[in-house]
HTML snippet that shows the backbone in 3Dmol.js (N, CA, C, O; Angstrom):
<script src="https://3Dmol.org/build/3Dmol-min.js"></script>
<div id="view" style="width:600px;height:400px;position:relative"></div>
<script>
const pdb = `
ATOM      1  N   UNK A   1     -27.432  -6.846  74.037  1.00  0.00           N
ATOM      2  CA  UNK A   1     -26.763  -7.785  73.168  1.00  0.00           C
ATOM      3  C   UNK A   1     -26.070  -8.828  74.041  1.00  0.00           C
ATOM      4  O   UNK A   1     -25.463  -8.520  75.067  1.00  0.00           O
ATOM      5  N   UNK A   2     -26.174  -9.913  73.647  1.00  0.00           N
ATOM      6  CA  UNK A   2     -25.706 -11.186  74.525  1.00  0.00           C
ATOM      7  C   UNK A   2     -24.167 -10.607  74.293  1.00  0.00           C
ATOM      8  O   UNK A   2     -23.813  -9.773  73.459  1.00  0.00           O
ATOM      9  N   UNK A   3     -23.262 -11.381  75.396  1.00  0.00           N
ATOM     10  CA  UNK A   3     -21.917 -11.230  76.043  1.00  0.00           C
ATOM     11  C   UNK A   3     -21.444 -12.207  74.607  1.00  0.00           C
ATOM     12  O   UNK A   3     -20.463 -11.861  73.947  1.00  0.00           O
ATOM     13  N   UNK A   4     -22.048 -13.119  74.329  1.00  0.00           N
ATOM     14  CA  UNK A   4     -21.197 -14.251  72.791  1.00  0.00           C
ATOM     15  C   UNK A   4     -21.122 -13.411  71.733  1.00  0.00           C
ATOM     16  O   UNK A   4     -19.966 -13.278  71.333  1.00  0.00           O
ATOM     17  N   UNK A   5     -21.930 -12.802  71.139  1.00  0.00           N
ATOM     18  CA  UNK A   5     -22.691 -11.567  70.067  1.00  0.00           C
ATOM     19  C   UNK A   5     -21.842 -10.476  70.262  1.00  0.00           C
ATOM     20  O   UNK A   5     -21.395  -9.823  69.319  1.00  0.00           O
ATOM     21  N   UNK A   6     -21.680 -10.322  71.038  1.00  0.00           N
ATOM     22  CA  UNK A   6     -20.539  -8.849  71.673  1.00  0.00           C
ATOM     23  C   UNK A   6     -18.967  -9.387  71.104  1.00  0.00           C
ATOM     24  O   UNK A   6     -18.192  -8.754  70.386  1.00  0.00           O
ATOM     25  N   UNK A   7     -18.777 -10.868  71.724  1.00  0.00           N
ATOM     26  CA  UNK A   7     -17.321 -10.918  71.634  1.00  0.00           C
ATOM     27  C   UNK A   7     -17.085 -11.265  70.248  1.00  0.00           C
ATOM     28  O   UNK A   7     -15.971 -11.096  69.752  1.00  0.00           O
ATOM     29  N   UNK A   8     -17.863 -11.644  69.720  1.00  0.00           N
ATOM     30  CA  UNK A   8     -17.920 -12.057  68.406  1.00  0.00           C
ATOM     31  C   UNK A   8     -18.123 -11.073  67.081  1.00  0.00           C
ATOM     32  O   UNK A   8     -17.632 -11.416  66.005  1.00  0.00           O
ATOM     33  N   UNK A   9     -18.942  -9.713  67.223  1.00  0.00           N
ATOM     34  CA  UNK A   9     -18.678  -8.730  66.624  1.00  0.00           C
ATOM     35  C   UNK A   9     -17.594  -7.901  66.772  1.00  0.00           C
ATOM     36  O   UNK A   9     -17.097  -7.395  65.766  1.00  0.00           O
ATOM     37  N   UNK A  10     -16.914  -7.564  68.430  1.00  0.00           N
ATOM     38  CA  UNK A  10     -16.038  -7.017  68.694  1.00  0.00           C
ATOM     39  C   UNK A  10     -14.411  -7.554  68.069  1.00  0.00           C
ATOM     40  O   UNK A  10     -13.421  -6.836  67.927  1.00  0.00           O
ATOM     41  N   UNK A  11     -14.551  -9.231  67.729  1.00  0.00           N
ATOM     42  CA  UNK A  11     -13.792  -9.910  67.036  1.00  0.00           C
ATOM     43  C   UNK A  11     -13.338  -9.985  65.729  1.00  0.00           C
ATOM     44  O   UNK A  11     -12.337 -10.557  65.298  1.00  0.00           O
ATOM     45  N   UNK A  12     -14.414  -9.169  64.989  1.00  0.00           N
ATOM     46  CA  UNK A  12     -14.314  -9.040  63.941  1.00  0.00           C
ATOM     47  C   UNK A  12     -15.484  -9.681  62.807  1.00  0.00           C
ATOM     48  O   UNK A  12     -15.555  -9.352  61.623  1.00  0.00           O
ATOM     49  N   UNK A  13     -16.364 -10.677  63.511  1.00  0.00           N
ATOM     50  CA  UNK A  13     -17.590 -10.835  62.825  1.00  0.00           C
ATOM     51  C   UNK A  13     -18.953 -10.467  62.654  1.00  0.00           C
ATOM     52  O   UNK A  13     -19.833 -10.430  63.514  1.00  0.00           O
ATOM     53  N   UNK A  14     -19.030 -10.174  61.330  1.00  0.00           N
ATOM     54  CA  UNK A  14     -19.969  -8.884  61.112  1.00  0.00           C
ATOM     55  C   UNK A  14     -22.050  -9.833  61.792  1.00  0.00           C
ATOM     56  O   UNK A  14     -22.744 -10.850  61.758  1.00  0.00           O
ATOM     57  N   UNK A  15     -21.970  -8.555  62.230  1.00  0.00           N
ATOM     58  CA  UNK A  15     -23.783  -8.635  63.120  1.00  0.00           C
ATOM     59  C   UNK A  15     -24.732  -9.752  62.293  1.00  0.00           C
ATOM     60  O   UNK A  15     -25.613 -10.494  62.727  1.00  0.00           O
ATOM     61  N   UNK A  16     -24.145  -9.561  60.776  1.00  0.00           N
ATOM     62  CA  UNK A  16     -25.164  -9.860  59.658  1.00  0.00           C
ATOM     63  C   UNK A  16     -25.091 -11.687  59.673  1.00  0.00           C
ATOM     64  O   UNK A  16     -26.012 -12.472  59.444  1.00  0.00           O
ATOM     65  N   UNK A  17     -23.864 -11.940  59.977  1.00  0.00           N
ATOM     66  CA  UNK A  17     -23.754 -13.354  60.159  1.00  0.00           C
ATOM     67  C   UNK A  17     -24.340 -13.932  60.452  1.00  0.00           C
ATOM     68  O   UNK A  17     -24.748 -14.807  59.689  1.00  0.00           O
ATOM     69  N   UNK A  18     -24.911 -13.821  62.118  1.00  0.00           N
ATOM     70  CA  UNK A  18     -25.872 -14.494  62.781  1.00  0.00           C
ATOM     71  C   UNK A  18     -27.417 -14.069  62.812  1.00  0.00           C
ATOM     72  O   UNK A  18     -28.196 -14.512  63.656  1.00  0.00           O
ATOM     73  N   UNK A  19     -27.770 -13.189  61.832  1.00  0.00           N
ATOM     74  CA  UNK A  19     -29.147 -12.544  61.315  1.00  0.00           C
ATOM     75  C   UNK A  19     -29.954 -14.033  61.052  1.00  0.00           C
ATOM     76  O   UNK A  19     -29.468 -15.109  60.701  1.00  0.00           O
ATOM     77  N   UNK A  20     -31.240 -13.709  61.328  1.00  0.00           N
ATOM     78  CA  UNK A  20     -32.280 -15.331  61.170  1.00  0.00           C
ATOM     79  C   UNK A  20     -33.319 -14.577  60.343  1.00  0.00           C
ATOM     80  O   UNK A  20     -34.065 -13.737  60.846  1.00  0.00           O
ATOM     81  N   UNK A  21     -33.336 -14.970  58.830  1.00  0.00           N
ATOM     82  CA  UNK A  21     -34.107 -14.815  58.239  1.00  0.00           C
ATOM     83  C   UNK A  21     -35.425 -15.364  58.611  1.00  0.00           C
ATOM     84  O   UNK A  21     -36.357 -14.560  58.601  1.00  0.00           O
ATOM     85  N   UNK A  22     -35.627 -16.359  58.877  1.00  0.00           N
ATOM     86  CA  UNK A  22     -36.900 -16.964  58.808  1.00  0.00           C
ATOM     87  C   UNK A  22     -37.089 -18.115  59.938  1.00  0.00           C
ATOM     88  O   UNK A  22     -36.163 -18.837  60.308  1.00  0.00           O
ATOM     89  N   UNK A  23     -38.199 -18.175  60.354  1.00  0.00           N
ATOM     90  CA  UNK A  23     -38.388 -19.311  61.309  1.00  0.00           C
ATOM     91  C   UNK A  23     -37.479 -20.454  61.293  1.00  0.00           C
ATOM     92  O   UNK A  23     -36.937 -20.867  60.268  1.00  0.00           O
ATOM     93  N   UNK A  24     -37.351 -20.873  62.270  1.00  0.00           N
ATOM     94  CA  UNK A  24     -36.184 -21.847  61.926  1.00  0.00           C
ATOM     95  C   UNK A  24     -37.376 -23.326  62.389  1.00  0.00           C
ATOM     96  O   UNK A  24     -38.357 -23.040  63.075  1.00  0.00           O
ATOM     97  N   UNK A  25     -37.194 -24.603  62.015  1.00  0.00           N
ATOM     98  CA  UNK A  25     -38.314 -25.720  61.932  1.00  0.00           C
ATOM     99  C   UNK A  25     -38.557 -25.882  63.304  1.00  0.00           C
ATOM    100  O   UNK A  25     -39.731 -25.892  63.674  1.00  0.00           O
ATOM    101  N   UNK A  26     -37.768 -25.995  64.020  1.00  0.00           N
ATOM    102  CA  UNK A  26     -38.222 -26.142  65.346  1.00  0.00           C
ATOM    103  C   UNK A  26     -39.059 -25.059  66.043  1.00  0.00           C
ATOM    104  O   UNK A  26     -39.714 -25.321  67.053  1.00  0.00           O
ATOM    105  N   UNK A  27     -39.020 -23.617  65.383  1.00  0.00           N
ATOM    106  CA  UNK A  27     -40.121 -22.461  66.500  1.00  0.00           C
ATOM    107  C   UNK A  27     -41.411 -22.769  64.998  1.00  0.00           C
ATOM    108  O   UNK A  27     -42.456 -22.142  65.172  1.00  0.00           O
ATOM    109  N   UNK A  28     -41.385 -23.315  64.152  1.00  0.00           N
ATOM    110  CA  UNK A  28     -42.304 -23.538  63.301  1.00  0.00           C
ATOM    111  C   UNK A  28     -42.924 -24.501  64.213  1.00  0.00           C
ATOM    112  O   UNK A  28     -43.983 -24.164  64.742  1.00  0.00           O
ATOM    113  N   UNK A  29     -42.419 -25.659  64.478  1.00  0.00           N
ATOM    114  CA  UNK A  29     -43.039 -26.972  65.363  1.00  0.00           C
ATOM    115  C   UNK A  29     -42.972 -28.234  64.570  1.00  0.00           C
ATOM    116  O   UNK A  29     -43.614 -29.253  64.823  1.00  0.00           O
ATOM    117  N   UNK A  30     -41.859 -28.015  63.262  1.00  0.00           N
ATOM    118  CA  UNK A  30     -42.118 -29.230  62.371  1.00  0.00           C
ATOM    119  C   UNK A  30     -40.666 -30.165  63.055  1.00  0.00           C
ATOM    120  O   UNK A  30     -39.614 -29.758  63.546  1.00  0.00           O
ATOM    121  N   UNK A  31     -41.105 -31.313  62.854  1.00  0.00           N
ATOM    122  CA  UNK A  31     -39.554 -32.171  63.334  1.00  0.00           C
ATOM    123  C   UNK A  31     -39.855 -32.899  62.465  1.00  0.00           C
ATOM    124  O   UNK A  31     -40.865 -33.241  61.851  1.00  0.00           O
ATOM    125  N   UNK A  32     -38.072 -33.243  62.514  1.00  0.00           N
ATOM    126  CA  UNK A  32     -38.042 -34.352  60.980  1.00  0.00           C
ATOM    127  C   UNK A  32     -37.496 -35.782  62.124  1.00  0.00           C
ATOM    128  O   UNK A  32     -36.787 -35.733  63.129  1.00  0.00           O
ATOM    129  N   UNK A  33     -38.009 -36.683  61.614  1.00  0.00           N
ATOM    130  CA  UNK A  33     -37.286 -37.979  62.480  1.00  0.00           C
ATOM    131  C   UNK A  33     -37.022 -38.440  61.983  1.00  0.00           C
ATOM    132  O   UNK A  33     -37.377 -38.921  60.907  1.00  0.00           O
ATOM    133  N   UNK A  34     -35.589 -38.517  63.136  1.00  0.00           N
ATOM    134  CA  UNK A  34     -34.070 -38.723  63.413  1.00  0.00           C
ATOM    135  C   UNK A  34     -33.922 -40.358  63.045  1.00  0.00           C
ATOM    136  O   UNK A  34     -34.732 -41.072  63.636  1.00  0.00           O
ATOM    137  N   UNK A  35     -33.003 -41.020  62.160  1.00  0.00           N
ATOM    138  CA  UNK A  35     -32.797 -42.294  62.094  1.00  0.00           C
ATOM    139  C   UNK A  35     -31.702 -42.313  63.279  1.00  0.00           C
ATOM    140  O   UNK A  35     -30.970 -41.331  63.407  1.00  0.00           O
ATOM    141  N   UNK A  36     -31.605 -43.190  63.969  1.00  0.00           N
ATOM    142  CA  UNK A  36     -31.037 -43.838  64.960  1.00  0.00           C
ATOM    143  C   UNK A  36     -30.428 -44.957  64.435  1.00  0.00           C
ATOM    144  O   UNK A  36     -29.205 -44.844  64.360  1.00  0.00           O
ATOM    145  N   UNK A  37     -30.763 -45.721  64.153  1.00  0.00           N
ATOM    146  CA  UNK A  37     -30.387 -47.141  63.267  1.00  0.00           C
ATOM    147  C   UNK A  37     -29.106 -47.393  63.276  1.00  0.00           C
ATOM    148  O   UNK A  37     -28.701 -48.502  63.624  1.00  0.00           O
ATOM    149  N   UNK A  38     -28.213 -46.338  62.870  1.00  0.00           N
ATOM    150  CA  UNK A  38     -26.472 -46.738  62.878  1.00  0.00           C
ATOM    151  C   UNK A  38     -25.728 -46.126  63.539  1.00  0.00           C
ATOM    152  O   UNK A  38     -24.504 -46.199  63.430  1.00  0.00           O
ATOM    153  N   UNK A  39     -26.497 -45.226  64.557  1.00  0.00           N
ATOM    154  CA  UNK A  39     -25.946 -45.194  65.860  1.00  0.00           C
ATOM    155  C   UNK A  39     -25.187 -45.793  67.127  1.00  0.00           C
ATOM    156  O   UNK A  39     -25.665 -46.105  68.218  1.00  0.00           O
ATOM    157  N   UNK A  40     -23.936 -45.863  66.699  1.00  0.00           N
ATOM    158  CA  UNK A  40     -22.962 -46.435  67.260  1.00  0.00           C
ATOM    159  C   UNK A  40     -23.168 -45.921  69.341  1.00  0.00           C
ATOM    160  O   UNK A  40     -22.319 -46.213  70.183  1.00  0.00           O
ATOM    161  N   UNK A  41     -24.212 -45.315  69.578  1.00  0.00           N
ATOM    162  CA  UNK A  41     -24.158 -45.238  70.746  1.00  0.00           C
ATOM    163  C   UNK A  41     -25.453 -45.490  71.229  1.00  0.00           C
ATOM    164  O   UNK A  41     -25.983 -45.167  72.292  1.00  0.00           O
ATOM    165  N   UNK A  42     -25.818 -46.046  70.380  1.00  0.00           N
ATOM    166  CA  UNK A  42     -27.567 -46.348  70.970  1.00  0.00           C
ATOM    167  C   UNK A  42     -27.099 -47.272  72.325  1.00  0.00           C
ATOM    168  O   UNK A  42     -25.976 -47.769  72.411  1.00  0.00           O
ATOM    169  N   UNK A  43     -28.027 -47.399  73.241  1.00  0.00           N
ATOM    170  CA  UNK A  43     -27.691 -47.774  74.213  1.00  0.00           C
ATOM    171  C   UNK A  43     -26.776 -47.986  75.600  1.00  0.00           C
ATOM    172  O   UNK A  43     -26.749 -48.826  76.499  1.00  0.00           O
ATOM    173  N   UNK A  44     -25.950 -46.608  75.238  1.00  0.00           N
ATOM    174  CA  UNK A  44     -24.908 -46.916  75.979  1.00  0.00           C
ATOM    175  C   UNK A  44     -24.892 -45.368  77.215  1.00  0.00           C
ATOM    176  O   UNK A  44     -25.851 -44.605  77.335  1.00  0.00           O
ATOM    177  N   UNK A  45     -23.891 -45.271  77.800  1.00  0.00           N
ATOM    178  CA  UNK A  45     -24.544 -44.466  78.895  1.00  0.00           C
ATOM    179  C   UNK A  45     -24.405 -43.062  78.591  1.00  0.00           C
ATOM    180  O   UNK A  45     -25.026 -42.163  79.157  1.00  0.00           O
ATOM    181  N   UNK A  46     -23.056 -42.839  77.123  1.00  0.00           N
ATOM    182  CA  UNK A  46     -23.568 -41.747  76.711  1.00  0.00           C
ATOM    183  C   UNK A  46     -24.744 -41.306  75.946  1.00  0.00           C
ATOM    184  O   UNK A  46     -24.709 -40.132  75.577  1.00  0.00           O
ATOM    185  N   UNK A  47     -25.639 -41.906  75.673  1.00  0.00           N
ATOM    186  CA  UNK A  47     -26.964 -42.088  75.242  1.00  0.00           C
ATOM    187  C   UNK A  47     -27.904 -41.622  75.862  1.00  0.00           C
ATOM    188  O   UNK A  47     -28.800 -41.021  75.270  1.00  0.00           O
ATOM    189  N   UNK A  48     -27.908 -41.795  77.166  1.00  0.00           N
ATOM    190  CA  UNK A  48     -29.121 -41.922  77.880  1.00  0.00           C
ATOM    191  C   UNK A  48     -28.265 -40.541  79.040  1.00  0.00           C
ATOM    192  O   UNK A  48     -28.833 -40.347  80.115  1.00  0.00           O
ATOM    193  N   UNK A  49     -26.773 -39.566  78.683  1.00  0.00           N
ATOM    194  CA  UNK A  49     -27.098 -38.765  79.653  1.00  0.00           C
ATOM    195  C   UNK A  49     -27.718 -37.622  79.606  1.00  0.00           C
ATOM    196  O   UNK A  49     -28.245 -37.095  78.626  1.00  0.00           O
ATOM    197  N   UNK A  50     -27.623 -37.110  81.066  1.00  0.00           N
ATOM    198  CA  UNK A  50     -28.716 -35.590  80.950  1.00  0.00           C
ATOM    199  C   UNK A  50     -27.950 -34.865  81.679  1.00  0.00           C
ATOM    200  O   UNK A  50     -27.204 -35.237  82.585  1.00  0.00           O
ATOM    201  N   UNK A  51     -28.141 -33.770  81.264  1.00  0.00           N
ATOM    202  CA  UNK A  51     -27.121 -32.565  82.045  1.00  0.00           C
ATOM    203  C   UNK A  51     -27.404 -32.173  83.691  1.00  0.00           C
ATOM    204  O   UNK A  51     -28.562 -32.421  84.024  1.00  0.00           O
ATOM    205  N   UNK A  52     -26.879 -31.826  84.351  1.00  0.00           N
ATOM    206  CA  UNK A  52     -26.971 -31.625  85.825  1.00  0.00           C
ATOM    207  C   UNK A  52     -27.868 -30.095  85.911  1.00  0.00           C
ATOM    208  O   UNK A  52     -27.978 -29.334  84.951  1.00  0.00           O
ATOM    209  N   UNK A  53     -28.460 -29.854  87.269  1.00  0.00           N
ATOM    210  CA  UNK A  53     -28.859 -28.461  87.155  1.00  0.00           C
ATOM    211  C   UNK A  53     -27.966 -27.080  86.473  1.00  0.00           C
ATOM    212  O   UNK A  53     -28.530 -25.999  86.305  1.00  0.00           O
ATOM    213  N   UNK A  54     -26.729 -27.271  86.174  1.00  0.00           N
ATOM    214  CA  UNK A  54     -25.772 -26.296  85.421  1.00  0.00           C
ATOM    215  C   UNK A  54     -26.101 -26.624  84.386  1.00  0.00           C
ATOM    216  O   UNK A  54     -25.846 -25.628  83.708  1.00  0.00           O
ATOM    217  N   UNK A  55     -26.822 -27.909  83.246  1.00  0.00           N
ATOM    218  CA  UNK A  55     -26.661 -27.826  82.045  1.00  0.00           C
ATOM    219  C   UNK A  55     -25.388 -28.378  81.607  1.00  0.00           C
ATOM    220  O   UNK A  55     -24.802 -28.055  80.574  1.00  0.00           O
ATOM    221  N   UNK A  56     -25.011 -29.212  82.443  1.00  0.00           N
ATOM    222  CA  UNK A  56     -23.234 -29.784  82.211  1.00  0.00           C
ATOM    223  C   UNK A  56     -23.428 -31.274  82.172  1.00  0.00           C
ATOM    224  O   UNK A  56     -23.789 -31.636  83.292  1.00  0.00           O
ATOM    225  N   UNK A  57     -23.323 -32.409  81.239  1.00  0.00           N
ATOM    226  CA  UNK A  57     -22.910 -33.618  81.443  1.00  0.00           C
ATOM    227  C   UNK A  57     -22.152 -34.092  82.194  1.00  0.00           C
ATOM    228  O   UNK A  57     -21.938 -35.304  82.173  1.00  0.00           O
TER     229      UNK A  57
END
`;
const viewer = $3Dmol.createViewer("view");
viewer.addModel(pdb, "pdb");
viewer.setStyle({}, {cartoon: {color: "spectrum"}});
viewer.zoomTo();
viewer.render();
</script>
């Protein structure tokens, strides 16, 4: 059991919470596209960052 799942049942929230009934769209392979349009950050450098080898902005 993941260390999050642990602290989080041990916390008091029940196992059943985070139960996944059903494929979720993305391990299906369907994507819905994203309007961008009134995206107040289109273009700017938080836009375009990418996380470092840690996975950290």
């Amino acid at each position: 059991m993941p260390q999050w799942l642990q602290q989080a049942v041990s916390a008091g929230q029940s196992f059943e919470h985070f139960a996944i009934n059903q494929l979720s769209e993305n391990a299906r392979g369907e994507r819905h596209r994203i309007d961008r349009s009134q995206d107040p950050f289109a273009g700017s450098r938080l836009a375009t960052a990418q996380p470092d080898s840690n996975g950290q902005y």
